[in-house]
C-alpha positions in Angstrom: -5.2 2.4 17.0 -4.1 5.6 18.6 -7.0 7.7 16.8 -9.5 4.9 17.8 -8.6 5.1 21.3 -10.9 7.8 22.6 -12.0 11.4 22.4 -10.4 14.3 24.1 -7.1 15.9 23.8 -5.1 13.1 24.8 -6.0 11.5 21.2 -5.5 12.4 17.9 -7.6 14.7 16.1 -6.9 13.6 12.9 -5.1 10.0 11.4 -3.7 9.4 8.4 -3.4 6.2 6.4 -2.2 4.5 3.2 -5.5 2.1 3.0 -8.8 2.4 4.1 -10.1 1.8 7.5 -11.3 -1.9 8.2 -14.2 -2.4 10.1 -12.1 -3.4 12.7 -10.5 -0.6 13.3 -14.3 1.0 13.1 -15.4 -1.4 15.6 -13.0 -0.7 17.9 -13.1 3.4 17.6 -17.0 2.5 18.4 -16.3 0.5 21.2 -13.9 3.7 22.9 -16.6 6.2 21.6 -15.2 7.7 18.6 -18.8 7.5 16.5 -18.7 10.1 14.0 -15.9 9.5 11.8 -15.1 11.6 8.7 -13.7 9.9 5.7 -11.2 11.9 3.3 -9.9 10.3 0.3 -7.0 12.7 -0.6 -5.4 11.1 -3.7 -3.7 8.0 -4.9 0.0 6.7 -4.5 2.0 3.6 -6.1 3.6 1.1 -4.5 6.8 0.6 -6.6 9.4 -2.8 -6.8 12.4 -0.6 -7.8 16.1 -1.5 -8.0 19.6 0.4 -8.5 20.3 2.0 -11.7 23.4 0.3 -12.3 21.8 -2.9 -13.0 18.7 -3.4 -15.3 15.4 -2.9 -15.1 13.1 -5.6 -14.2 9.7 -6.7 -15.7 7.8 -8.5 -12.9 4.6 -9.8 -12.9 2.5 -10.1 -9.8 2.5 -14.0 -9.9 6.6 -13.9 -10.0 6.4 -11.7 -7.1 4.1 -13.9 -4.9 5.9 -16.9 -6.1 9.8 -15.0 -5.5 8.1 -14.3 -2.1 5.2 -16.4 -0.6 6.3 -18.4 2.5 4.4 -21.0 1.1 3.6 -22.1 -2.3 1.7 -24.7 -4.3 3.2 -27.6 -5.5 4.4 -27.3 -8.9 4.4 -31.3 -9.0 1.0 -31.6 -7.1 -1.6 -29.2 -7.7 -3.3 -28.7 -4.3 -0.8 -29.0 -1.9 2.1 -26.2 -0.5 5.5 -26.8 0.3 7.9 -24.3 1.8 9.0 -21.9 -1.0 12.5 -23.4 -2.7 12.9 -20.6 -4.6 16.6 -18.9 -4.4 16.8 -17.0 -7.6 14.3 -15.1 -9.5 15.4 -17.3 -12.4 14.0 -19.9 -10.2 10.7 -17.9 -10.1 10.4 -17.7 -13.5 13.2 -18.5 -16.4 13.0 -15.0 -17.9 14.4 -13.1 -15.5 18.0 -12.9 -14.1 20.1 -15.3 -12.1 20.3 -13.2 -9.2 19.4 -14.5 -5.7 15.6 -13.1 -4.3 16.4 -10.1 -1.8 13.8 -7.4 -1.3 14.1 -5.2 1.1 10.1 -4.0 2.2 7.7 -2.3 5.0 7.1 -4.1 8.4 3.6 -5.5 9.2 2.9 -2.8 10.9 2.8 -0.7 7.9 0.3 0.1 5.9 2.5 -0.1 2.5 2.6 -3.9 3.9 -0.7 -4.5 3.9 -1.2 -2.9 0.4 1.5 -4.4 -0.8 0.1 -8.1 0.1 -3.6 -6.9 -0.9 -2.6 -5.5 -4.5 0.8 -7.8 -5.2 0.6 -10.8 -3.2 -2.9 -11.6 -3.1 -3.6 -11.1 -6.8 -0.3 -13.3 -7.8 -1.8 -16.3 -5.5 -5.2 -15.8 -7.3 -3.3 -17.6 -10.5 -3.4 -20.9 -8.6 -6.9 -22.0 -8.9 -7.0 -24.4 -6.1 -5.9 -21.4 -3.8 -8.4 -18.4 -5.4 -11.4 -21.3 -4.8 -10.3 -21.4 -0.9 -11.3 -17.6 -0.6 -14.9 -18.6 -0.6 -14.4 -22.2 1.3 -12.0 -21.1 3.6 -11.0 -17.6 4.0 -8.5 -18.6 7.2 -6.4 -20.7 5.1 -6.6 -18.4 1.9 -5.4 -15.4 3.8 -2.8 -17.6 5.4 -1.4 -18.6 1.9 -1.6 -15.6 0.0 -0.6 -13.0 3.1 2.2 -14.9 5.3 5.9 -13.7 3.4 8.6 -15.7 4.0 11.0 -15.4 7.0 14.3 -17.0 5.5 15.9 -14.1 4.4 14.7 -13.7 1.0 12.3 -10.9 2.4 14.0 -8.2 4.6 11.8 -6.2 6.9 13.8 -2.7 6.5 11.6 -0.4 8.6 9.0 2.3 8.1 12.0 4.5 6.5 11.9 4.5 2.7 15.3 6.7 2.5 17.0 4.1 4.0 15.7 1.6 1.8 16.6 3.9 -1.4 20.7 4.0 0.4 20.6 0.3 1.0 19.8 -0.5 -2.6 22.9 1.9 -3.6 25.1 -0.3 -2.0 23.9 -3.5 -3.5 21.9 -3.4 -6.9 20.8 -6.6 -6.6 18.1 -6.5 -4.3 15.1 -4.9 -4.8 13.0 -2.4 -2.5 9.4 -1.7 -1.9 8.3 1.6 -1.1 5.6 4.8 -2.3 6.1 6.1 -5.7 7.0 9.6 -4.2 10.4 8.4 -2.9 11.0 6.8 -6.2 10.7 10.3 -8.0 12.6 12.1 -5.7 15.6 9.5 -5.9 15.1 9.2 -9.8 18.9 9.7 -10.7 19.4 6.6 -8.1 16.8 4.1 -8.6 14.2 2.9 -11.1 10.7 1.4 -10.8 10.2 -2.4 -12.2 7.1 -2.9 -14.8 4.8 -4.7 -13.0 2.5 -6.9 -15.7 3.4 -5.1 -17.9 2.9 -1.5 -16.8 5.5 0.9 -15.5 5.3 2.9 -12.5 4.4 6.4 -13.6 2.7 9.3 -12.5 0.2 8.9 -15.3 -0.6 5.1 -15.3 -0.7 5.0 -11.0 -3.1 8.4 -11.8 -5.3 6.4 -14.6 -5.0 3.1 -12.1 -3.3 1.5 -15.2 -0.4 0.5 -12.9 -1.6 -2.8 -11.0 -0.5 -1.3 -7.6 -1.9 2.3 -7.0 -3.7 2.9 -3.6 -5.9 5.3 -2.2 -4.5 7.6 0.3 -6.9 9.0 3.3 -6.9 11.3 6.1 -10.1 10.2 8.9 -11.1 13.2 11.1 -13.2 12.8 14.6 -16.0 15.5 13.7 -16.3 15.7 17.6 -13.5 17.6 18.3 -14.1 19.9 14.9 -15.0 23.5 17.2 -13.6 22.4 20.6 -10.0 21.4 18.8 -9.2 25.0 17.0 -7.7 24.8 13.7 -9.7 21.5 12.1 -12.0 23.0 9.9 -9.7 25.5 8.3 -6.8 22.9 8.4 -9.6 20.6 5.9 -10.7 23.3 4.2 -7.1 24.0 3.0 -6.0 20.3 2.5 -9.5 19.8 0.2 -8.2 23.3 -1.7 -7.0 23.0 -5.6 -4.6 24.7 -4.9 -3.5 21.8 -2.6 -4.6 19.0 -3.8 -5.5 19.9 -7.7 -3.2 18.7 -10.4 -1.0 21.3 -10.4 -1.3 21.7 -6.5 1.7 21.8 -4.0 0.9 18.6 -2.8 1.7 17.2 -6.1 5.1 18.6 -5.5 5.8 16.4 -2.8 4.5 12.9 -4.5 0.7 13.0 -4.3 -1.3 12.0 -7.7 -4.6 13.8 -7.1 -8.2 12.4 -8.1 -9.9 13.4 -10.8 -11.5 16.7 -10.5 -14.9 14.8 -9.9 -13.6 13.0 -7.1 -11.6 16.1 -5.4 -14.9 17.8 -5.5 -16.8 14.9 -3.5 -14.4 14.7 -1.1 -14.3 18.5 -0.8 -18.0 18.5 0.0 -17.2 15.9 2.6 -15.0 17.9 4.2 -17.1 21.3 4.5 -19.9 19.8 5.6 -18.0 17.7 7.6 -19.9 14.3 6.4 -19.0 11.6 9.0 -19.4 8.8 6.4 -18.5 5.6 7.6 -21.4 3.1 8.5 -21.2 2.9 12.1 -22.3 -0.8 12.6 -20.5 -3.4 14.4 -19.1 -6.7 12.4 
């Protein structure tokens, strides 16, 4: 919102993000003048479900999680209509996993790990109820309402924007689980450990191959109009879109990012140099 919001040195020259622009967000940088927009796909992350090491790991699947944590679900005893989720125990949820009562501790709305996290987790688990995948092309309102809206009864605890925090809260209580980016998950290894999700563990290999069910792109959007009246952009691009930033054994990797493939690195590199603004300008 901020980086939409005009052009000048009162706005940012430079946003990051942990999911693509919508067109939205396009519409509205258009609508405050912001028209040439440079897209920079930097590398991927994975959103992990991870719990304390004193307790065991968990093998989720996306459906469980939707189900542990949809506000509303379908009607196990009539196919085609919700109720309010009655789920207390992910035992509840699914009769191979533990008797422990449904506590995760997650991102805000406001954050883009949220909106990932519903996109990736939330939305895919809903899409094993047929009656509720058919409503994305009859009615997208009430599909988005379903398989988006988490529940507010305590189950799901909005912890912040702070993933540290969430990492010390799941210390003290090793039943709940916590969502947050696979980077805080390495660098608390000897505290907390990722849950399979379908299957697939979160590692920096299968989030790298897009094995693991819930990598996500990573992005940094630029306003090619201040590139030359802002000092510092180009070269500040140049050295971000570097190998020895980005690449795989780059210091960024250090701190968390998996990087694309060297195919990808190289488009976006291009991008940057020639300072591509990419994204279709049109209005919804």
């Amino acid at each position: 919102k901020l980086f939409c919001d005009g052009i000048g040195v009162k706005y940012p020259d430079i946003t990051d993000s942990s999911r693509a622009i919508k067109q939205s967000e396009i519409n509205m940088c258009r609508k405050n003048g912001v028209d040439d927009i440079i897209e920079i796909k930097i590398g991927y992350d994975g959103i992990v479900i991870a719990n304390s090491k004193k307790t065991s790991l968990l093998d989720l699947t996306r459906k469980d999680l939707f189900l542990a944590l949809a506000k509303q679900i379908s009607d196990p005893g009539n196919s085609g209509k919700l109720i309010s989720n009655p789920y207390k125990t992910w035992k509840d949820v699914n009769t191979a996993l533990p008797s422990v009562a449904i506590e995760v501790l997650g991102p805000p709305p406001t954050s883009g790990t949220r909106d990932a996290f519903v996109e990736l987790v939330m939305e895919e688990g809903c899409n094993h109820f047929d009656w509720i995948a058919a409503l994305k092309k009859t009615d997208q309102r009430q599909y988005q309402s379903i398989c988006h809206t988490i529940r507010e009864d305590g189950a799901y605890i909005e912890a912040g924007e702070n993933d540290n925090l969430i990492v010390q809260k799941l210390e003290t209580n090793p039943s709940a689980l916590g969502i947050f980016g696979f980077s805080f998950l390495e660098q608390n290894a000897d505290k907390v450990q990722g849950s399979a999700v379908d299957g697939v563990l979160p590692t920096f290999e299968a989030i790298a191959d897009n094995s693991y069910p819930v990598s996500r792109p990573l992005f940094i959007y630029v306003k090619k109009t201040h590139v030359g009246m802002i000092p510092g952009i180009q070269e500040f691009l140049n050295e971000f879109t570097s190998e020895k930033a980005w690449g795989e054994d780059g210091y960024l990797t250090d701190k968390g990012l998996i990087p694309m493939s060297s195919s990808e690195r190289n488009h976006y590199a291009e991008n940057a140099r020639q300072l591509r603004a990419n994204l279709f300008m049109d209005s919804e």
